[in-house]
matplotlib code that plots the C-alpha trace (Angstrom):
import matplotlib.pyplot as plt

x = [-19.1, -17.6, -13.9, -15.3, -16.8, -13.6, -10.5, -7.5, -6.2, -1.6, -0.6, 2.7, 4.5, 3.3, 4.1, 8.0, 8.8, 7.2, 9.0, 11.9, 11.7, 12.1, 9.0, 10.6, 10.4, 6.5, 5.5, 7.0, 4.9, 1.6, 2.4, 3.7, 0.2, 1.1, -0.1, -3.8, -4.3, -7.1, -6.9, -9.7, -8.1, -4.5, -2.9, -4.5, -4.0, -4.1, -3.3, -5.2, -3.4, -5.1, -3.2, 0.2, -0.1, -1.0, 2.3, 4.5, 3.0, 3.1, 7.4, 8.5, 6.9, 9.2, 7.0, 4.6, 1.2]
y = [-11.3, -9.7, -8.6, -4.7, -5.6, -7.3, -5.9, -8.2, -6.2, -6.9, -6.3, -4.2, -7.3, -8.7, -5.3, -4.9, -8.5, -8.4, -4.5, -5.0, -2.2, -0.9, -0.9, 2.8, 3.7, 1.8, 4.4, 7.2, 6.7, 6.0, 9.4, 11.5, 10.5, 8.4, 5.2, 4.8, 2.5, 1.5, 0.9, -1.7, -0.8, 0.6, -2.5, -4.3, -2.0, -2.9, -1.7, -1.9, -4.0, -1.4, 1.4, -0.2, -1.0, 2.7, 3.7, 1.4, 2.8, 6.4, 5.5, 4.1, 7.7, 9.6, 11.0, 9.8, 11.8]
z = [-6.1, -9.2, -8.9, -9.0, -5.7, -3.8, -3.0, -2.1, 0.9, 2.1, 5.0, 6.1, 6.3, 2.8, 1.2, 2.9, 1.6, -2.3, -2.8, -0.6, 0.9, 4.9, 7.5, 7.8, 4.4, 4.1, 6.7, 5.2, 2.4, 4.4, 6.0, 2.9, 1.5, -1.2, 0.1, 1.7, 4.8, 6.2, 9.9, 11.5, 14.7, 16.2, 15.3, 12.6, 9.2, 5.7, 2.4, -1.2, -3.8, -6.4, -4.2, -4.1, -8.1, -8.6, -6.4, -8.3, -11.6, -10.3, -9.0, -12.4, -14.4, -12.0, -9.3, -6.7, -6.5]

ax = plt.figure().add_subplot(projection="3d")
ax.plot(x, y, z, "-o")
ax.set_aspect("equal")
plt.show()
């Protein structure tokens, strides 16, 4: 498999701990659209490292798209 074709997908927990940041405030930015999940089921949901790298870029310009 060529890194193109896998994606290293965090969990909420992984995420909270590496940015120090709330569960709250993770959520808040699932729901304001800024960050993608991807739910397998109710409770199991992940997140895209690629997506989480393009927040942190998009937070440190000054905005969040």
């Amino acid at each position: 498999m060529t890194e193109e074709t896998t994606t290293k997908l965090l969990s909420a927990e992984t995420i909270v701990s590496r940015l120090e940041i709330g569960h709250t405030t993770l959520y808040k930015l699932v729901k304001a659209g800024q960050l993608p999940a991807i739910h397998f089921s109710k409770r199991l949901v992940r997140y895209r490292l690629n997506d989480v790298e393009k927040l942190l870029e998009n937070l440190q310009q000054g905005g969040a798209k």
